[in-house]
C-alpha positions as CSV (number, residue, x, y, z in Angstrom):
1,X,-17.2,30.2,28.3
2,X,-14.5,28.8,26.6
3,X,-11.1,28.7,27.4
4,X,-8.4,30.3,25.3
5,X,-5.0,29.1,24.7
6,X,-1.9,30.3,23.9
7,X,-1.0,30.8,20.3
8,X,1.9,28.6,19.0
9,X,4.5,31.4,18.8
10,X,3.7,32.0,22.8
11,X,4.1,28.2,23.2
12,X,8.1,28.3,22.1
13,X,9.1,28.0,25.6
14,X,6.9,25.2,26.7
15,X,9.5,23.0,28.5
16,X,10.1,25.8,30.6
17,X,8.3,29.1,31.7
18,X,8.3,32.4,31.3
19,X,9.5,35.8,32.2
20,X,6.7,38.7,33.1
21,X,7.3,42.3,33.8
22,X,4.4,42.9,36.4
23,X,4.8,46.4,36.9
24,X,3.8,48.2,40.0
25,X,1.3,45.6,40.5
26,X,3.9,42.6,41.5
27,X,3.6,43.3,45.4
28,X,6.5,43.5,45.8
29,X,8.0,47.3,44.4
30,X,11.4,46.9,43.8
31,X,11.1,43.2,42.4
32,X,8.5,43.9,39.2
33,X,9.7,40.9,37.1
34,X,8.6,37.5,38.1
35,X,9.6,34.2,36.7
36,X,6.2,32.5,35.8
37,X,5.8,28.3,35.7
38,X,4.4,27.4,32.2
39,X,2.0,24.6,33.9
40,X,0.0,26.8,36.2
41,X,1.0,30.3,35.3
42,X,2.2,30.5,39.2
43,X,4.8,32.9,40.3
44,X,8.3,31.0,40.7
45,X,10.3,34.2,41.7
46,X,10.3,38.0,41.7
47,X,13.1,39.8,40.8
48,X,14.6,43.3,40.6
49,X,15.6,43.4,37.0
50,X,14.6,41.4,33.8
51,X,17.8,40.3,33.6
52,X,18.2,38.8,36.8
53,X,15.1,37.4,36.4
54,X,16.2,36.1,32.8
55,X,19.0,34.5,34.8
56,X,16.7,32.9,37.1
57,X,15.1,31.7,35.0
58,X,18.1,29.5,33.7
59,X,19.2,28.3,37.0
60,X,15.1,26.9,37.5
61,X,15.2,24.9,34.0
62,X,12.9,27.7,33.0
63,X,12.4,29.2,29.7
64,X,13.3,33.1,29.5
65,X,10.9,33.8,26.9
66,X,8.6,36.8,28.1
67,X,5.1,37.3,28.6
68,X,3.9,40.2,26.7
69,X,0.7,41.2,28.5
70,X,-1.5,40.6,31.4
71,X,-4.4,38.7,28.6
72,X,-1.1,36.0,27.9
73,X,-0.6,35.5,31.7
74,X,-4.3,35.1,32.0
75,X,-5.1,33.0,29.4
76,X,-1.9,30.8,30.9
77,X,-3.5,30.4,34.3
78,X,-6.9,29.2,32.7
79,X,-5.3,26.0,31.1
């Protein structure tokens, strides 16, 4: 099976990571928007609004460039 990358436009924010609204299914209910490591996909913080996690995001050396679907965060964690 072979493994699927990101597609340049996705990859604008590659010094940094990412910001992903996970929904209901972050674990954690009142924190749905994670900030997400572009190396390993891994979760660097969950926060209560996309702002805040935009903000976090900053203050991590992150990039604040979002994830648009679960398939992106996938693909992300597959290298």
């Amino acid at each position: 099976m072979a493994k699927k990358k990101l597609d340049e436009n996705s990859l604008d924010g590659a010094a940094g990571g990412y910001v992903f609204s996970a929904g209901e299914w972050a674990g954690v209910k009142d924190k749905p928007y994670e900030v997400i490591d572009d190396r390993d996909g891994s979760v660097l913080g969950r926060y209560s609004t996309k702002k805040e996690a935009i903000q976090m995001a900053k203050r991590k050396f992150q990039s604040q460039k979002e994830i648009g679907s679960w398939e992106e965060l996938y693909s992300l964690r597959q290298g």
